[in-house]
C-alpha positions as CSV (number, residue, x, y, z in Angstrom):
1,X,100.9,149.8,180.8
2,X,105.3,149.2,181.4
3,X,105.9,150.9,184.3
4,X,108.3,153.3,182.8
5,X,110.4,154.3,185.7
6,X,110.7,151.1,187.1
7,X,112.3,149.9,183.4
8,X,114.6,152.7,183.4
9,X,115.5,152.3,187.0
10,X,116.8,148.3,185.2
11,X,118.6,150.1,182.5
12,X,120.7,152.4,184.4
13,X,121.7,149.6,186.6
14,X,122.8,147.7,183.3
15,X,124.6,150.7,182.6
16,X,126.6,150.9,185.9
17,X,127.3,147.5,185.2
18,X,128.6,147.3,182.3
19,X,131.0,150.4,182.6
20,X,132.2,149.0,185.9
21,X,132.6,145.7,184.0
22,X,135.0,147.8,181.8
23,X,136.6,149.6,184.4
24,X,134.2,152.8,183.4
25,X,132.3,155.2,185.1
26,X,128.5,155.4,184.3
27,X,129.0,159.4,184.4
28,X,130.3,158.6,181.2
29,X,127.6,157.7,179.5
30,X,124.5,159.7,178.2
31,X,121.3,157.8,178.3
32,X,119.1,159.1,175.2
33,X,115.5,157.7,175.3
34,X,114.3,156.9,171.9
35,X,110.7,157.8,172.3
36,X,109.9,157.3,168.6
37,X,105.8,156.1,168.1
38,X,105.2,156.5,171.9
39,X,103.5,159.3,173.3
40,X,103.2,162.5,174.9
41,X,102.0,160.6,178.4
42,X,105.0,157.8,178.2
43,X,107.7,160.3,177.4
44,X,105.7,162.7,180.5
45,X,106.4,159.3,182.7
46,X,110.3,159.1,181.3
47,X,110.2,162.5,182.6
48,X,109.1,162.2,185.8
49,X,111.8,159.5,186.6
50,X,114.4,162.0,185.9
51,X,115.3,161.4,182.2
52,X,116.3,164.2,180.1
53,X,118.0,163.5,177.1
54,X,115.0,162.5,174.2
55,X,115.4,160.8,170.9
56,X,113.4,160.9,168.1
57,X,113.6,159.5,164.8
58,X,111.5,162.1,162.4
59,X,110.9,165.5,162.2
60,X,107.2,165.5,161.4
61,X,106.5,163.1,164.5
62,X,108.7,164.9,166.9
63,X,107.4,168.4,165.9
64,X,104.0,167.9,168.2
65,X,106.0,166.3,171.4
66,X,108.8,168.6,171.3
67,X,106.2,171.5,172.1
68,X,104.4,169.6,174.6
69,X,107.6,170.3,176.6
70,X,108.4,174.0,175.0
71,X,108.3,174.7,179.2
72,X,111.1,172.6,179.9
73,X,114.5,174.1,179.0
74,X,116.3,171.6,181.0
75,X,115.3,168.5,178.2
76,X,117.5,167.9,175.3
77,X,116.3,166.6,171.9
78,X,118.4,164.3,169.7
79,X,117.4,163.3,166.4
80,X,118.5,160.1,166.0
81,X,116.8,159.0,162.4
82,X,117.9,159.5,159.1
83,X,117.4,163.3,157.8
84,X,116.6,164.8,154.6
85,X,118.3,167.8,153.4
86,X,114.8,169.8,153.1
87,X,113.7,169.3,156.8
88,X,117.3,170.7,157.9
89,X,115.8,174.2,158.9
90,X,113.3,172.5,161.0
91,X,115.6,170.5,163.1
92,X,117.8,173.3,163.9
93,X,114.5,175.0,165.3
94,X,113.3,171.6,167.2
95,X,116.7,169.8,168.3
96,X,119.7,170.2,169.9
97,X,121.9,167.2,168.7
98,X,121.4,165.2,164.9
99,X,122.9,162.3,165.3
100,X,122.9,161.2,161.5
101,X,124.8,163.6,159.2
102,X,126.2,161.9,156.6
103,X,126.9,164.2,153.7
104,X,128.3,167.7,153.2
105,X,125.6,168.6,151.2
106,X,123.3,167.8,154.8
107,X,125.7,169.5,157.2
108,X,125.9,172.9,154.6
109,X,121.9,172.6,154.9
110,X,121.9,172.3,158.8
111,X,124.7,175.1,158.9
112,X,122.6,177.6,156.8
113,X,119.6,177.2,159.1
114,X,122.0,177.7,162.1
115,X,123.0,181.1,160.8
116,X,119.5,181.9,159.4
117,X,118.3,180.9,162.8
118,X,121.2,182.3,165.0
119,X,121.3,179.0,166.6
120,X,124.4,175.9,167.2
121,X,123.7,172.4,167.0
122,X,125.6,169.6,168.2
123,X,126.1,167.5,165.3
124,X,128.0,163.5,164.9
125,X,128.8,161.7,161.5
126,X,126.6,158.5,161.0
127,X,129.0,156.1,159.8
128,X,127.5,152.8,157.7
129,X,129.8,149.8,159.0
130,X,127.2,147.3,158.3
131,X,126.3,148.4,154.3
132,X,122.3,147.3,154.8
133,X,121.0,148.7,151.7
134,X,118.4,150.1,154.0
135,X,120.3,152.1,156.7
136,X,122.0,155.5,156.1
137,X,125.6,156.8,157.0
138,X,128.9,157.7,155.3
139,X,131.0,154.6,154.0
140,X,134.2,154.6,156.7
141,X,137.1,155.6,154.1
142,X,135.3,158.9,153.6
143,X,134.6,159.6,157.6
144,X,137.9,161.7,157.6
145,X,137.3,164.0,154.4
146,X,133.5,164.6,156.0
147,X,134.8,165.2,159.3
148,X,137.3,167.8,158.2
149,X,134.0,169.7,155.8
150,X,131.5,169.5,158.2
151,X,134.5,171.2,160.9
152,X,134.6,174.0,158.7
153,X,130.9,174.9,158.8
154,X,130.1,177.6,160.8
155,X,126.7,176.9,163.5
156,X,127.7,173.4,163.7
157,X,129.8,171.7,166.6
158,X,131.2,168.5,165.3
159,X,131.2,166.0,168.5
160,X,131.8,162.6,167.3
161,X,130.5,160.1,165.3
162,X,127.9,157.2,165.4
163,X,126.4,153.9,163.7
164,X,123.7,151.3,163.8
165,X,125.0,147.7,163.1
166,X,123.2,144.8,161.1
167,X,120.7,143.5,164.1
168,X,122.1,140.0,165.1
169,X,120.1,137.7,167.7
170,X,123.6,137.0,169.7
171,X,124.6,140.7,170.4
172,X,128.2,140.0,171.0
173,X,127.9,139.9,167.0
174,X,127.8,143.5,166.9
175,X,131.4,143.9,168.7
176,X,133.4,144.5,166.1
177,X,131.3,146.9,164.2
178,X,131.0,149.0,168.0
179,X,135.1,148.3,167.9
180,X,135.4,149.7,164.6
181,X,134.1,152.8,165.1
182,X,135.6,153.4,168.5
183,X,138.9,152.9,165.8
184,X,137.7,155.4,163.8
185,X,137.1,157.8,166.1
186,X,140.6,157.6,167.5
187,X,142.6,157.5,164.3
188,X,140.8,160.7,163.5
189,X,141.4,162.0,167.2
190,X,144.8,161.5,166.7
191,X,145.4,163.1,162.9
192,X,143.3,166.6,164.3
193,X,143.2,166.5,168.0
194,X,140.1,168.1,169.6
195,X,138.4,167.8,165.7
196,X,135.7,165.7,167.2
197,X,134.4,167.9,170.0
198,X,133.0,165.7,172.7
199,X,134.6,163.2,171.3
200,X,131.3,160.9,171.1
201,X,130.5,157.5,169.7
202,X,126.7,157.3,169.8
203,X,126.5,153.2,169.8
204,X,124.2,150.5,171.1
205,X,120.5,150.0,171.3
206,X,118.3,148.3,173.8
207,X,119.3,144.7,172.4
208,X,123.1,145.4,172.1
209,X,123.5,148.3,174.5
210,X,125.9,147.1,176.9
211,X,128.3,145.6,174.6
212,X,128.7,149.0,173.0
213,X,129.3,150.5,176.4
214,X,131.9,147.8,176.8
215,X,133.8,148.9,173.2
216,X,133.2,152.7,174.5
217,X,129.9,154.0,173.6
218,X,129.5,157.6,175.1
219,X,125.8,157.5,174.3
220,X,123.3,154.5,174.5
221,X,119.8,155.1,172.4
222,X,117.2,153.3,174.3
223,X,113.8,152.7,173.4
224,X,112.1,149.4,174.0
225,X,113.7,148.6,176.7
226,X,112.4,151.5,178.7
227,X,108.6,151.7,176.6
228,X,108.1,148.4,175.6
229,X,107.4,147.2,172.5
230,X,106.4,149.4,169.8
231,X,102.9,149.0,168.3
């Protein structure tokens, strides 16, 4: 068995770290634990040592955990995965933040539910710098015509943007794809101040994570390296 709180005890000291390294402060950064394929007892442990903010990558899977903690208003739920239109409702009603909207036709879906629902959800633009035919996310020259629809909708907060680069062993190869989105994020900043909310880049993993913090990652998605290896 990891011992959990020990491994995120390591990762928020690589945190700290790295945003000293950059002349940042850790308060900067939100920690989300990607608890994807491990269960109710892990994410219980994660708990325990004081993390709140939970990823998961499905709806279907996240469904059972996310009311294993319906007690706990204080947790927040990100879905960090790809999302079909037709589950939309259904993660209005289980999270609070969807990291991956990358179409209109997905943020009018997740807006509908939030007026249906009388909910708001935090919502960032996945953006596809690498162009893997298997990963999601809106190509970068249309970032700024999705950002300014998805704006308009009502029930949805539009807070930044985020991305998964091509996995590389050396992770300093993923700098300039963490660099390019911190670009994006500012060009828009600056052609509609305050159009991006929080003003987030959700960027880096547990392989890569501090060299996103170092090109200005406002949230790390962390799973491994707190759980160990998936099965």
């Amino acid at each position: 068995m990891e011992d959990i709180a020990s491994n995120i005890q390591r990762v928020r000291e690589r945190i700290g770290r790295a945003a000293s390294a950059c002349g940042r402060s850790e308060s900067e950064i939100t920690l989300v634990a990607v608890t994807k394929t491990f269960s109710v007892a892990m994410i219980s442990e994660a708990i325990v040592a004081g993390l709140i903010h939970l990823g998961e990558n499905r709806v279907q899977e996240a469904e059972a955990k996310i009311r294993s903690f319906s007690g706990r208003a204080d947790l927040e739920w990100h879905l960090v995965g790809h999302l079909q239109s037709n589950k939309a409702r259904r993660a209005v009603e289980l999270f609070h933040v969807v990291h991956a909207v990358d179409s209109v036709k997905l943020g009018a879906k997740l807006s509908e539910a939030c007026i249906e629902t009388g909910k708001s959800l935090s919502v960032l633009i996945q953006v596809d710098l690498g162009e893997e035919p298997t990963k999601f996310g809106a190509p970068p020259d249309l970032v700024r015509e999705l950002a300014s629809e998805i704006g308009r909708l009502p029930g949805l907060r539009l807070d930044g943007l985020m991305t998964i680069p091509p996995f590389f062993p050396d992770p300093d190869q993923t700098r300039p794809f963490f660099a390019e989105l911190h670009e994006i994020r500012d060009r828009l900043e600056s052609e509609s101040p305050g159009s991006l909310g929080k003003k987030h880049l959700s960027m880096g993993m547990s392989h890569d994570f501090e060299i996103a913090i170092a090109e200005g990652a406002t949230i790390v998605r962390i799973g491994t390296a707190i759980f160990g290896s998936r099965s």
